[in-house]
Each structure stands twice: as structure tokens, then as C-alpha cells.
C-alpha positions, 0 to 999 in steps of 0.5 A, spaced: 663 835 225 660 841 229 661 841 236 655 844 241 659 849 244 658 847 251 662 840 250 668 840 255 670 833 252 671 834 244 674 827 240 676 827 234 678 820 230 682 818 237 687 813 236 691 809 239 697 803 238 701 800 241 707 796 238 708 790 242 714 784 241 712 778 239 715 771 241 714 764 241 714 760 246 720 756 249 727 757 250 731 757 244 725 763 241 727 767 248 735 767 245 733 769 238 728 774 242 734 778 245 738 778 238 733 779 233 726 782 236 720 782 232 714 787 234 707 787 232 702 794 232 696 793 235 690 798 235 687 799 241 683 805 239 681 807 232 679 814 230 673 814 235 668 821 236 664 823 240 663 829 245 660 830 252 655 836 254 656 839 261 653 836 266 651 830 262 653 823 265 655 818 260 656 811 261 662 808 257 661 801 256 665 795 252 668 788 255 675 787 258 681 789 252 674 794 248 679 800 249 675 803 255 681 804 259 685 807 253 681 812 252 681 815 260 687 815 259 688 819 254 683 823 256 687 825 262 694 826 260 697 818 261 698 816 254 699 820 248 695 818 242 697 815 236 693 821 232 687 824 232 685 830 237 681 831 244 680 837 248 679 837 255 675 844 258 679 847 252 686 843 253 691 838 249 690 833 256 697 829 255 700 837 256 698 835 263 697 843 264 696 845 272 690 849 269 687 842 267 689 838 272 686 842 277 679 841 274 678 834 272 679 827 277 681 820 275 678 814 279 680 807 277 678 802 280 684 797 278 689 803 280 691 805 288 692 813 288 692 813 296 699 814 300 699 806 300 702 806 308 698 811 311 692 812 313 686 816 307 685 822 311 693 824 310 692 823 303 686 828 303 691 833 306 696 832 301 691 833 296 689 840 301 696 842 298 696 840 292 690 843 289 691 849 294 684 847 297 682 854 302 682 851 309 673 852 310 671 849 303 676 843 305 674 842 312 666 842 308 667 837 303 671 832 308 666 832 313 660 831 308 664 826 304 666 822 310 659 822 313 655 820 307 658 816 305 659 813 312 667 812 312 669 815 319 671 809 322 675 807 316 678 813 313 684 814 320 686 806 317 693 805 313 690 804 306 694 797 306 689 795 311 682 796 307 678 792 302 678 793 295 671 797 297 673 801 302 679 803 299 675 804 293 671 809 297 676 813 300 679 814 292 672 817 291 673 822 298 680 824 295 677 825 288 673 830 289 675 834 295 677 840 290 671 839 285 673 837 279 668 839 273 669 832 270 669 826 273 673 820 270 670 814 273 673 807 271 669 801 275 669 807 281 664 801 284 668 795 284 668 791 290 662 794 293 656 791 296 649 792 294 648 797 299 654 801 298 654 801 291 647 804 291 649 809 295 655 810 292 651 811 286 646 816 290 653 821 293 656 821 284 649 823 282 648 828 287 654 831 286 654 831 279 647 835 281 650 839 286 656 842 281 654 840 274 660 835 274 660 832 267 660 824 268 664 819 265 663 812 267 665 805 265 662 799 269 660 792 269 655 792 272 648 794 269 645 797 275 650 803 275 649 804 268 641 804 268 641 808 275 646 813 273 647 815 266 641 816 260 646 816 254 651 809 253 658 810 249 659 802 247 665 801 244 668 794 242 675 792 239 677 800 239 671 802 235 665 806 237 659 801 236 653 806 239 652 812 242 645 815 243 640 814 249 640 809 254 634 805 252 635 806 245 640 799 246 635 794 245 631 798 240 638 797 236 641 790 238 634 787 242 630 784 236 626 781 240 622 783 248 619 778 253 612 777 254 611 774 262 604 772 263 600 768 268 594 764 267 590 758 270 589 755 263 596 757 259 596 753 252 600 747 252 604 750 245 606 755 248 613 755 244 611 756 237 608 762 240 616 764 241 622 761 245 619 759 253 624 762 257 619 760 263 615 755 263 609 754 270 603 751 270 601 757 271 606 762 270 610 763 264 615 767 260 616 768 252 621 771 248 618 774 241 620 778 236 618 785 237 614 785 230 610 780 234 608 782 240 602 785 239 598 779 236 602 774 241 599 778 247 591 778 243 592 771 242 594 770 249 588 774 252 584 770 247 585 763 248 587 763 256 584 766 262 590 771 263 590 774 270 597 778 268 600 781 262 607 784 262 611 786 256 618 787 257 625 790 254 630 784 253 635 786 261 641 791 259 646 785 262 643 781 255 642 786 250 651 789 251 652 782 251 649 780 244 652 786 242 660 783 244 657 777 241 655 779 235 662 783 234 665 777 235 661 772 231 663 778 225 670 778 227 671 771 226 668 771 219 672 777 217 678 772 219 676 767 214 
């Protein structure tokens, strides 16, 4: 397989298994446990490819147990693989070469990477030494970092003492004080609000515009992936399902669209033109197949006094979980 050659992150047949015990419940199982242990391999990832441009910010969907964290973690140099490669800007990542960490960053939102006792801004100076920040480029970056994302008042707190969201800002601060040409970012928008995900969004996308970062992303919810990323990597039981543009999804998973319309005189049957999602006396909403669209939508203006039409792709949120559906559905029919 050929590589552009400005590709920073290279994957090649990436695998990871883990060996884990096996024991059944109860005590007497727990006393033969200790004598005689039995383990199973369980195949986190499996041989996944993919590359990522400079600069491109990529969105790394999947459910709990998919294989997303794996990977990240192997991307960064916390687990070694089973087999197969990677290179991260030109590295092996589990060497853990300074080279390397001085120009990546890691934020999980399910993981504390801040002095948990003292307050963010000491961890910021910890990090000042770390990656031997100059004092100017420092002292720059704190200030509009803490501005934007408005955390003044927070970022003198022991880190203890936060929420979930307010740490989860004060990670994103600390990450990127010495300008990280790629970014890993694992639910970076966990325990946020509305408002405080959207700019958080905002400060990662000016950033990525600002210094041509690469963008990792993994996130549950839709709206960062639809506001932030314009190719999707969906990756489910270990292994790759899709990986291509954003609204490439419905066209691959999504066989169906929704026709919202609004009429005075809607027909009254209307469900053997699709399945009613919505049904007003003057409004209503249709799901139908999209080799259908068209002679539904002519055969609405024709038969209704139609004051407004619109033809809409099937929400993200639905197409990633028919896609997790699906896999599932086929999985269990592998088992029997």
C-alpha cells in the first residue's frame, strides 16, 4: 500500500491481543483459579490500516469495547502491539523516544494527567520544564489558552476540586502549551455543557488552523464529529468498518432519507408511501427508501397543498448506530 508522503501517522495490520483469565463464578472455581489458571486471548484490534495527512483532523468512531482506546494507546507508546506497524511523525510510538514525545499530546477524557493535589497552573510549569518550553512562547500560550477558553478563575483550584468539565479544560491547556503537531483526542468533551463543548470545538479547530496539527478524535457525541472532522474512521469489534468522508456514512449504511413535509390536506395514507415518523394534522415526517425519494416527494406535490418540502439524510447519531446494529446482528449469526 503507498503512503502520501505527507502522512505523519502510518498503520499497517495493527493488532493488539490481550490474554486474559478465565474463571467461573463462585468460590470453589476461585480456589482452583489459584492452582490451575486458564486464560483466553481476546482480540482487541486486528490488523487495522489507515493513514492520516497533515493537518487533517479525522474523527475515530466506534462503541464502548470497539478498539478506539487501544489504538490511542498504541499511537502513543502505552501498549506495544501484538504485530503489525505504525509510525508516529517518522517513530516506532511504544519506543517512547523524547523526539516523539515532545511533538505529539494525549487527552483522555477518562484519564487525570494533572498533579491531582495542586492546583492546573503548577502543572502547567511542570510541563514548562518538561518540554523545555522558552519562557515568552510560554507565558503567550497560557495566557490565550486560559483566556479563551475562560478558566481563570478555575485554573489557581487544586485540580481535586474541579468537575469533570472543568478538569477536562484544564487537560486541553496543559496538552498543548508546547505545541503538539498531533493531537490525540479521546472524548476531549466529556462532562461539558453545550456551550462549553462548542467552544471547545472552536479553540481545537483554531488550533488545528493555526499550526496545521493532525487531529485525532474519538467522541460520542455526533455534534463534535459533524462540526469538527470531514473523514470518519468507524471501527467496531477490532476491525476497521469505514474509512472515507463524513457524509459518505449515510450513503454506505443510511438506505433510506426523511421527507419532513407540511400541507393543509396531507393524504390520510400516508404510511404506504414509507414509515411515518411524525404524523400532524398538518405536518408530517416519512422515512423512505432513497431509490423512492423522487416519485414520493412528486406524488406529495401532486395529491397535497404542500407549503413545505425538505429531503434530509438519515441524523449521524442513527446511521453510527445501525452500523453497530448491524455488526452486531451479523455477529450473532456468525455464532450460530
Amino acid at each position: 500500500m503507498a503512503h502520501p508522503l505527507d502522512s505523519p501517522v502510518v498503520v499497517e495490520a495493527l493488532t493488539k491481543t490481550f490474554r486474559v483469565p478465565v474463571r467461573e463464578a463462585g468460590l470453589g472455581q476461585s480456589v482452583i483459579s489459584l492452582f490451575k489458571r486458564e486464560y483466553r486471548d481476546v482480540e482487541a484490534v486486528r490488523e487495522i490500516r489507515f493513514d492520516l495527512a497533515s493537518g487533517e483532523i479525522v474523527g475515530f468512531l466506534g462503541p464502548n469495547g470497539a478498539g478506539k482506546t487501544t489504538t490511542i494507546k498504541m499511537l502513543t507508546g502505552l501498549l506495544f502491539p501484538t504485530s503489525g506497524s505504525a509510525t508516529v511523525l517518522g517513530h516506532q510510538p511504544w519506543r517512547r523516544e523524547k523526539e516523539l514525545l515532545r511533538r505529539i499530546a494525549l487527552v483522555m477524557g477518562q484519564r487525570n494527567n494533572l498533579a491531582w493535589d495542586l492546583p492546573a497552573v503548577d502543572s502547567f510549569e511542570l510541563n514548562k520544564a518538561i518540554y523545555g518550553i522558552p519562557d515568552e512562547v510560554y507565558r503567550e500560550r497560557k495566557a490565550a489558552y486560559i483566556e479563551v477558553l475562560d478558566v481563570a478563575d478555575i485554573a489557581t483550584k487544586p485540580v481535586r476540586n474541579l468537575s469533570l468539565g472543568e478538569r477536562m479544560k484544564m487537560e486541553i491547556v496543559a496538552a498543548l502549551l508546547h505545541g503538539p503537531e498531533i493531537l490525540f483526542l479521546d472524548e476531549p468533551t466529556i462532562g461539558l455543557d453545550v456551550t462549553m463543548q462548542r467552544r471547545l470545538r472552536q479553540f481545537i479547530l483554531d488550533y488545528n488552523a493555526e499550526t496545521g496539527a493532525t487531529v485525532l478524535l474519538t467522541s460520542h457525541y455526533m455534534a463534535d464529529v459533524s462540526a469538527m472532522v470531514s473523514r470518519v474512521i468507524v471501527i467496531d469489534h477490532g476491525a476497521i468498518l469505514y474509512d472515507g468522508p463524513l457524509t459518505g456514512l449515510s450513503d454506505r449504511f443510511s438506505a433510506h432519507k426523511t421527507i419532513r413535509v407540511e400541507a393543509i390536506d396531507l393524504p390520510e395514507d400516508l404510511d404506504r408511501l414509507g414509515r411515518v415518523l411524525e404524523r400532524k394534522p398538518a405536518r408530517a415526517s416519512i422515512e423512505v427508501p432513497r431509490e423512492e425519494v423522487s416519485a414520493v416527494a412528486g406524488h406529495l406535490l401532486t395529491v397535497a397543498n404542500v407549503t413545505d418540502l425538505a429531503i434530509e439524510e438519515t441524523p449521524l447519531e442513527d446511521v453510527i448506530d445501525r452500523v453497530f446494529s448491524k455488526e452486531d446482528e451479523d455477529s450473532d449469526h456468525t455464532q450460530d
